[in-house]
C-alpha positions as CSV (number, residue, x, y, z in Angstrom):
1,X,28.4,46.1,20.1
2,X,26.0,42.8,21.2
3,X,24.3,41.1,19.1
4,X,20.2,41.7,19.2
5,X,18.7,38.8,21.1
6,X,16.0,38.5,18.1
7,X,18.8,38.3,15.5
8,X,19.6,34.8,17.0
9,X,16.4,33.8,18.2
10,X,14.5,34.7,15.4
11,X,16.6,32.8,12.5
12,X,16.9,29.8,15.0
13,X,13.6,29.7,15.7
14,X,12.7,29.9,11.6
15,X,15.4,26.9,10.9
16,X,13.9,24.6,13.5
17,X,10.6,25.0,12.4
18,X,11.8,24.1,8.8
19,X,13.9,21.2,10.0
20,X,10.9,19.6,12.2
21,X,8.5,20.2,8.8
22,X,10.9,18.0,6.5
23,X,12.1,15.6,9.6
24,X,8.6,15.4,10.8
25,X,8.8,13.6,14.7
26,X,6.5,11.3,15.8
27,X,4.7,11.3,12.7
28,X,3.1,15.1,13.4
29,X,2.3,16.5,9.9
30,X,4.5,19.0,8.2
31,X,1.8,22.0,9.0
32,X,1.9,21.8,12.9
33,X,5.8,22.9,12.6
34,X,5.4,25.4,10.6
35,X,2.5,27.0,12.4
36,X,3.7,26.8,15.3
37,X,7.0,27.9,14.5
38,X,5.3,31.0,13.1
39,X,2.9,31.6,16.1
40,X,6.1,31.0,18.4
41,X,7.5,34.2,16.9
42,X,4.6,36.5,17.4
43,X,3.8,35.2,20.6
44,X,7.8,36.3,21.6
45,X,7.5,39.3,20.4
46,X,10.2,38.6,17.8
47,X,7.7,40.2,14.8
48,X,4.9,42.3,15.5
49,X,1.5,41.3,14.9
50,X,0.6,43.5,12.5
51,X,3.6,42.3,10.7
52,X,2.6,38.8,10.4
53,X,-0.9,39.4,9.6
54,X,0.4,41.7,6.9
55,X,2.3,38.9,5.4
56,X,-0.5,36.5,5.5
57,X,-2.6,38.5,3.2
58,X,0.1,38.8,0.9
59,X,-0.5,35.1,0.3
60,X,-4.0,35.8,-0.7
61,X,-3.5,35.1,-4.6
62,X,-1.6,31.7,-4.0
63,X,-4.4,30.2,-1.2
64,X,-7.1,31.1,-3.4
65,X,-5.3,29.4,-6.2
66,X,-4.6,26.4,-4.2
67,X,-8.1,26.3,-2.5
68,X,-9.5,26.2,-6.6
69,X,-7.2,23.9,-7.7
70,X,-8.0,21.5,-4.7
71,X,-10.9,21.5,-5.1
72,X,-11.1,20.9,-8.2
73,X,-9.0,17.7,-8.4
74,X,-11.2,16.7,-5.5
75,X,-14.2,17.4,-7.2
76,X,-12.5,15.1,-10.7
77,X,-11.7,12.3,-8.5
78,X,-15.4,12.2,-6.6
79,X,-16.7,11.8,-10.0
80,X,-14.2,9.5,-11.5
81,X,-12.1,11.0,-14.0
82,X,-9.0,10.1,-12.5
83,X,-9.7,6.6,-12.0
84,X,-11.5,6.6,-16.2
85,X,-8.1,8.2,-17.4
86,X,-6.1,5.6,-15.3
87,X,-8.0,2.6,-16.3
88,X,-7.6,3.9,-20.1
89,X,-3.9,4.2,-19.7
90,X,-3.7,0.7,-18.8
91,X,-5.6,-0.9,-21.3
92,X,-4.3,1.5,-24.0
93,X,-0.6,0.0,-23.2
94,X,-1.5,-3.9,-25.0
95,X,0.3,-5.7,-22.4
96,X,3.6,-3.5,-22.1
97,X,5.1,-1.9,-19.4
98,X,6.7,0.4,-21.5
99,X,4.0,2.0,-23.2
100,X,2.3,1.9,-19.8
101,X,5.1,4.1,-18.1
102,X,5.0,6.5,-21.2
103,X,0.8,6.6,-20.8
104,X,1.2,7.2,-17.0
105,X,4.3,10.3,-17.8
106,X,2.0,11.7,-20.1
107,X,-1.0,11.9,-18.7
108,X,1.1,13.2,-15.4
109,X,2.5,15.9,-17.6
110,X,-1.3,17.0,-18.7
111,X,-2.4,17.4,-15.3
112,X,0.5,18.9,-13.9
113,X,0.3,21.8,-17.0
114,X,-3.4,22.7,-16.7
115,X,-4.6,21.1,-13.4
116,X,-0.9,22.2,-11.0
117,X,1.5,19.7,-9.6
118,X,-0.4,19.4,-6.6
119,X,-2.7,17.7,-8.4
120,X,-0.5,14.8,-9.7
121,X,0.9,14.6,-6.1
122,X,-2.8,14.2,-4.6
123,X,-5.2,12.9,-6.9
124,X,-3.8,11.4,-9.5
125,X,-0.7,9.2,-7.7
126,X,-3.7,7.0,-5.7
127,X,-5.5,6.9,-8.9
128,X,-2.3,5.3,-10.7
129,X,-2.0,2.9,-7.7
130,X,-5.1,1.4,-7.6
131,X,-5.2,0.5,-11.6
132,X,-1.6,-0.5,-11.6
133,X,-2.5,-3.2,-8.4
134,X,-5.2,-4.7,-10.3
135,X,-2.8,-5.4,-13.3
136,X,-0.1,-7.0,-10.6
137,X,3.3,-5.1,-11.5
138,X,5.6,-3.1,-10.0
139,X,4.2,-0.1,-8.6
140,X,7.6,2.1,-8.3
141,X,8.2,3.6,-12.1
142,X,4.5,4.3,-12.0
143,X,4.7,6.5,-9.1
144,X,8.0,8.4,-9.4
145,X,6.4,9.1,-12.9
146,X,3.5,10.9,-10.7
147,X,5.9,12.3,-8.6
148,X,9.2,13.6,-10.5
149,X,6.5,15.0,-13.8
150,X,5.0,17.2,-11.5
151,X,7.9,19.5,-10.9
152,X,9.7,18.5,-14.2
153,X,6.2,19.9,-15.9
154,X,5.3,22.3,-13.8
155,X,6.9,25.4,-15.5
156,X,5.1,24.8,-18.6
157,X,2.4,27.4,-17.7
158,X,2.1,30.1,-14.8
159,X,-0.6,27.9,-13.5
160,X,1.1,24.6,-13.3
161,X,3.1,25.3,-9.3
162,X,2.0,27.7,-7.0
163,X,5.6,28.3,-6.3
164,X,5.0,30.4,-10.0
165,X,3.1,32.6,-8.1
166,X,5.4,33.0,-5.4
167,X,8.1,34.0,-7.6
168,X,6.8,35.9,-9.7
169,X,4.2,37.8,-7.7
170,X,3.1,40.9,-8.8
171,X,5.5,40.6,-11.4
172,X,4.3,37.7,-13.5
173,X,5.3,38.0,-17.0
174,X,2.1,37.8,-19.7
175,X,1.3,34.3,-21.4
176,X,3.1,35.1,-24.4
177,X,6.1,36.0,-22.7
178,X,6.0,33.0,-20.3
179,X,5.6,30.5,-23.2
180,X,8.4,31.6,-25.2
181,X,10.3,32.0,-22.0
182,X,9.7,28.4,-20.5
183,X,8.3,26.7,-24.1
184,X,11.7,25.2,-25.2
185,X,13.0,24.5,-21.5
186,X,9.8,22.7,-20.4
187,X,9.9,20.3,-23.2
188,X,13.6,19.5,-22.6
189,X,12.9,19.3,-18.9
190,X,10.0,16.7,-19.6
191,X,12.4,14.7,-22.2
192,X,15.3,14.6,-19.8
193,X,13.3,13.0,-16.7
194,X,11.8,11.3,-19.4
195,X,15.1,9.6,-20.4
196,X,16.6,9.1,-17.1
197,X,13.6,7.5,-15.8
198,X,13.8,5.2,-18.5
199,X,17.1,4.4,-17.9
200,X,16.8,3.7,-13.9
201,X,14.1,1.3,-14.5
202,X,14.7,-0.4,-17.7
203,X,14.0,-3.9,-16.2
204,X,11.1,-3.3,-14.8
205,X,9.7,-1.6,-17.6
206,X,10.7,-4.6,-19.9
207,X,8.4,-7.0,-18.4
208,X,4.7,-7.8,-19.7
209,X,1.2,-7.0,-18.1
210,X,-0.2,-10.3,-17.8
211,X,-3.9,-8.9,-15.6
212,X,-6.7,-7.6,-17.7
213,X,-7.8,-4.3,-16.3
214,X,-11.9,-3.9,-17.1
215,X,-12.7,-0.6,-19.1
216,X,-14.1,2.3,-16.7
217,X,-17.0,4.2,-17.7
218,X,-17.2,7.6,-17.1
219,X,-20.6,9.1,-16.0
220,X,-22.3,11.8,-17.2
221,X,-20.8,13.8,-13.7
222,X,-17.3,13.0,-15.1
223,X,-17.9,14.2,-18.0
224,X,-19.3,17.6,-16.9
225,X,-16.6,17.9,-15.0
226,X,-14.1,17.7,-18.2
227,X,-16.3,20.3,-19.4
228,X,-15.6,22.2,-16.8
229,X,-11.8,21.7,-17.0
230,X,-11.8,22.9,-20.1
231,X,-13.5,25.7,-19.4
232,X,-11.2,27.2,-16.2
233,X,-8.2,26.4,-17.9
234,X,-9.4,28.6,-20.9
235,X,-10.1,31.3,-18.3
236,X,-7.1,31.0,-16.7
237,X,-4.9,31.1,-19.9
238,X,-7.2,34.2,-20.4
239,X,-6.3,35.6,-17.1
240,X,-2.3,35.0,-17.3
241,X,-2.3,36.4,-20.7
242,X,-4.1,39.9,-19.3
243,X,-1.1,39.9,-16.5
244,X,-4.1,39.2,-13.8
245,X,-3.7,37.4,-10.7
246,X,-4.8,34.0,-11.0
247,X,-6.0,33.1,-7.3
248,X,-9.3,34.9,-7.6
249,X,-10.2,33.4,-11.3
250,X,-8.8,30.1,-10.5
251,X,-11.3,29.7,-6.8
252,X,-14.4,31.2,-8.3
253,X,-14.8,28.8,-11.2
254,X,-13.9,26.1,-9.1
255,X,-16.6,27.1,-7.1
256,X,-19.1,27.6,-10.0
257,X,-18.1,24.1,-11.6
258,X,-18.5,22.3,-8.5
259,X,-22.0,23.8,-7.5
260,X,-23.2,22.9,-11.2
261,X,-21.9,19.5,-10.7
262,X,-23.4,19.4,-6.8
263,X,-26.5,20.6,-8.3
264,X,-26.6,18.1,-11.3
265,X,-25.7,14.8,-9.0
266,X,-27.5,16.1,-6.3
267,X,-24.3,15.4,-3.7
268,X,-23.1,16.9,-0.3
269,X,-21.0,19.7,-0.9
270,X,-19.7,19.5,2.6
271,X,-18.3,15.8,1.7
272,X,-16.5,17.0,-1.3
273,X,-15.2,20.5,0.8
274,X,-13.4,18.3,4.1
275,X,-11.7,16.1,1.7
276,X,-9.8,19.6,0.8
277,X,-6.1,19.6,2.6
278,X,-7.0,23.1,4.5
279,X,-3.7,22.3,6.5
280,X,-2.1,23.1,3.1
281,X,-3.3,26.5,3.2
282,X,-2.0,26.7,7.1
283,X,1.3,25.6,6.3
284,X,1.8,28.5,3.4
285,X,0.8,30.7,5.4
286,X,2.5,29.9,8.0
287,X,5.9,30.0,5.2
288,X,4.4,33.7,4.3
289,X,5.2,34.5,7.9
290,X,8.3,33.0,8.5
291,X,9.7,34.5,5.2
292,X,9.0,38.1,6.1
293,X,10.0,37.9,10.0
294,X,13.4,36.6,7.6
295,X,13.3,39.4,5.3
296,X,12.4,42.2,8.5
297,X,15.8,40.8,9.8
298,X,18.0,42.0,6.8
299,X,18.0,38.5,5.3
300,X,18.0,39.9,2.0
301,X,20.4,41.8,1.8
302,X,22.2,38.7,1.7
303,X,20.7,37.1,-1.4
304,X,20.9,40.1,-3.2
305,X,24.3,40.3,-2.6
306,X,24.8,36.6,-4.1
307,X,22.3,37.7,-6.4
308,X,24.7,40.6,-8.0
309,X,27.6,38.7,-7.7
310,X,26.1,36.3,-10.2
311,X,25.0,38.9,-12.2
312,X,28.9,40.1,-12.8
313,X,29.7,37.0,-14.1
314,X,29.1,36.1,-17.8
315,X,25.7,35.6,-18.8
316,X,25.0,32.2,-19.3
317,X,27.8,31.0,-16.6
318,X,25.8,33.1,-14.3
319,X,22.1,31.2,-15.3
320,X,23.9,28.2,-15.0
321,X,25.1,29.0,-11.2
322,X,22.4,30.2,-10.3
323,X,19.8,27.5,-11.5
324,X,21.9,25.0,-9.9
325,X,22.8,26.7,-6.9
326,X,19.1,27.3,-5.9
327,X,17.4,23.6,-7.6
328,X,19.8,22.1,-4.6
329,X,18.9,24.8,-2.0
330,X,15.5,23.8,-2.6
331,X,15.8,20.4,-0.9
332,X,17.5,22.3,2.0
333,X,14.5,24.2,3.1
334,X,11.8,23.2,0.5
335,X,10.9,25.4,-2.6
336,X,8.0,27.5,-1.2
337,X,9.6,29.1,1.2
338,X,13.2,29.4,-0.6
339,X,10.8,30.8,-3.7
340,X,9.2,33.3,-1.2
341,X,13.1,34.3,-0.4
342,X,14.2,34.1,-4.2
343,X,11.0,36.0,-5.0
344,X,11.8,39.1,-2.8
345,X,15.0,39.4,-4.0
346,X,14.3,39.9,-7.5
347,X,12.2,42.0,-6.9
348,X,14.0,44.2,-4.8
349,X,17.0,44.0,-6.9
350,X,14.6,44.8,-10.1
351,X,16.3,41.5,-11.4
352,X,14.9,40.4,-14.7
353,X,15.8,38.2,-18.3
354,X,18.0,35.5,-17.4
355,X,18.6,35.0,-14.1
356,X,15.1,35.3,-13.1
357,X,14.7,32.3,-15.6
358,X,17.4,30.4,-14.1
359,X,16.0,31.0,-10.3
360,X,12.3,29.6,-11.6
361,X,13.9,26.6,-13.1
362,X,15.7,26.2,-10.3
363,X,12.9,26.5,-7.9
364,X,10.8,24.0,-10.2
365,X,12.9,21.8,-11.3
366,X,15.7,21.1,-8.6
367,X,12.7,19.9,-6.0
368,X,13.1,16.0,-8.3
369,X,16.7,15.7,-6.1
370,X,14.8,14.4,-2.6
371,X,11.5,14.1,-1.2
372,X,12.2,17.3,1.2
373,X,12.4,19.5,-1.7
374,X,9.0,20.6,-2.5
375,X,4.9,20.5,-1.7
376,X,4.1,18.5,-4.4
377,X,6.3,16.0,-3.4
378,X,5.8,15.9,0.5
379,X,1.8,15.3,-0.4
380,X,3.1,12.2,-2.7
381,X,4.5,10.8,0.0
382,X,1.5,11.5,2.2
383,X,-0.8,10.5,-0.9
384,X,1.6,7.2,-0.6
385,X,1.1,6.2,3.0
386,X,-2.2,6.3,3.1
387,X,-2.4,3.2,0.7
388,X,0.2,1.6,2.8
389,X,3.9,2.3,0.5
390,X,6.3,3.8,1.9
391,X,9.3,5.3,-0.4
392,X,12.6,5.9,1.4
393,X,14.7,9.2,1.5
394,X,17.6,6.8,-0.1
395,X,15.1,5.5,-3.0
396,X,14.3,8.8,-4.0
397,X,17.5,10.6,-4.3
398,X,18.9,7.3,-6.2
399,X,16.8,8.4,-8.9
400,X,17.0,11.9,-8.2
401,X,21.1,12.3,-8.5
402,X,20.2,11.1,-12.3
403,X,17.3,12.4,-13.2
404,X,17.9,16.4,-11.6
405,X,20.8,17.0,-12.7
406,X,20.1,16.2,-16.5
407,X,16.9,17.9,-16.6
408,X,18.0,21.0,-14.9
409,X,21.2,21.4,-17.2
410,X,18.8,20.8,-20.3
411,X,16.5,23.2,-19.2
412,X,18.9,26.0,-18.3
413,X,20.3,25.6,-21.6
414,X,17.2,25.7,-23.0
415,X,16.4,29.0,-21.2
416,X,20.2,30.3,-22.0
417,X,19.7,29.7,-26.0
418,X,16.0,31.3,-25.8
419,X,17.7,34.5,-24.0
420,X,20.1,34.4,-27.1
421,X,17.7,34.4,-29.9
């Protein structure tokens, strides 16, 4: 019996649109490939419209989530908190590189817990650059801090990746079982990169700072705005605890906090709202789609099959497997869509405990291996070349063979010994 022409096209179609987003030709950003790839499939006839649009509003919760989130890091780095908490971390380290790189990880690891990895990526990475310039050193271990923290961190809370939300989904577990889920593992995740990146640049991070960096004062804007931080993450911790989707929460008092702020500085809101990455929103979209035409296609009854085969095996051999198996498929096709993929399948395999642990790991964690394998890290690089650095595909995977590997195995034994108690 042939083959259905849309059982090739379709899948081919899907993979080239997810090669062209990590190869990017000519320069054109990741979004237009994925887009186009997904508008290519409806305008074939491969999915049905109503199909597609049905699996853009399923994204719903994660666009609103991003939208707040963007917004507010946006609306922190108008008003100078980024560059106040950079310029503090530099004169806070005396002179030493060292306690520099541990200032820079850990104020990384803040913003990536309560503020998303996105943020790191975006905001915070051309924040870092700029204060780290004026005190003339090497740039490097300052951003891969920005840049490997922000998956290594971001499983410390529900809010801290949108790829959470696309795991998890409807199924989100409640705050308290999150925390002591993901408590232990997130810390040993955090050490380990820690410790590697330590390691890999030990001689840069033995030199001096020789440049004074003048103090940064935050005005009274900024500090609303920490007010303001304060408050959503409070909400938000309130809304993960109640099982509730966090989009909705997450955009309205990002709306609220910036009109206050608009209102108290008397500023453009339009200014603050096209400095937003809307092509960000495009591009998961677009992901939505592509995952769905997949799944129409019988592509998970593939992963579930994987899925109970690892499940036959003994319990913490199978989390180990599986964390590893999909933190390394991550760089293949990137983690949002692989979470989409991951997501569906444990949820129609009602797969939970575990293995469900291991698969978030993997999906946060294993993305520190290249720069292909997640969001956060694809908008580093962007955040990179627009201040003129560029960071090779070699450069980061030196670091990333060391550093992914010993985080990931700590925190899937983490995760294994928390299952246990």
């Amino acid at each position: 019996m042939p083959i259905p022409v849309a059982h090739i096209l379709l899948p081919a179609i899907v993979a080239f649109s997810i090669v062209l987003m990590l190869v990017r030709p000519r320069g054109i950003a990741e979004v237009w490939w994925i887009a186009g790839g997904a508008l290519f499939l409806v305008v074939l006839r491969l999915i049905p419209l109503q199909l597609a649009g049905r699996a853009v509003a399923e994204g719903a919760d994660v666009y609103l989530f991003l939208t707040g989130m963007m917004l507010l890091a946006e609306l922190a780095r108008e008003q100078g908190v980024f560059d106040w908490v950079s310029a503090a971390a530099v004169r806070g380290a005396k002179g030493s590189c060292l306690r520099l790189f541990l200032l820079v990880y850990a104020v990384g690891t803040v913003v990536t817990i309560f503020l998303s990895n996105d943020a790191t990526a975006v905001v915070l990475t051309p924040a870092i650059l700029a204060v780290i310039r004026k005190a003339k050193i090497s740039p490097l271990p300052y951003l891969f801090a920005c840049a490997l923290i922000a998956n290594a961190a971001s499983f410390v809370l529900p809010i801290s990746n949108p790829a959470n939300l696309v795991v998890f989904h409807a199924g989100m577990p409640p705050l308290a079982q999150w925390l002591f889920a993901f408590g232990v593992p997130s810390v040993l995740s955090v050490a380990a990169t820690y410790a590697a990146m330590r390691w890999y640049f030990r001689k840069d991070l033995c030199q001096q700072i020789e440049c004074e960096v003048a103090p940064v004062q935050l005005a009274s804007g900024g500090k609303l705005v920490l007010i303001g931080l304060a408050l959503i993450v409070a909400v938000l911790l309130a809304a993960s605890a109640r099982r509730k989707d966090l989009g909705l929460p997450t955009c309205l008092a990002a709306l609220v906090i910036t009109a206050v702020s608009m209102v108290t500085s008397r500023s453009n809101p339009l200014k603050l709202l096209r400095e937003i990455s809307w092509g960000t929103i495009l591009l998961v979209a677009g992901l939505f789609v592509m995952v769905n035409a997949m799944e129409s296609q019988g592509a998970l009854h593939v992963t579930q099959a994987w899925l109970a085969w690892a499940q036959r095996l003994e319990p913490a051999t199978g989390a180990l497997v599986v964390g590893f198996f999909v933190g390394v498929a991550n760089n293949l096709v990137n983690n949002l869509p692989l979470g989409l993929i991951v997501g569906g399948t444990i949820q129609a395999a009602h797969v939970q405990g575990l293995l469900t642990h291991a698969v978030m790991i993997g999906v946060d964690l294993g993305p520190n291996l290249s720069v292909t394998g997640s969001l956060a890290t694809i908008l580093w690089l962007l955040a990179l070349r627009r201040e003129g650095l560029e960071v090779s595909v070699w450069e980061f995977l030196k670091l990333g063979m060391i550093a992914m590997p010993m985080a990931l195995a700590a925190a899937l034994g983490g995760t294994i010994l928390m299952a246990r108690l």
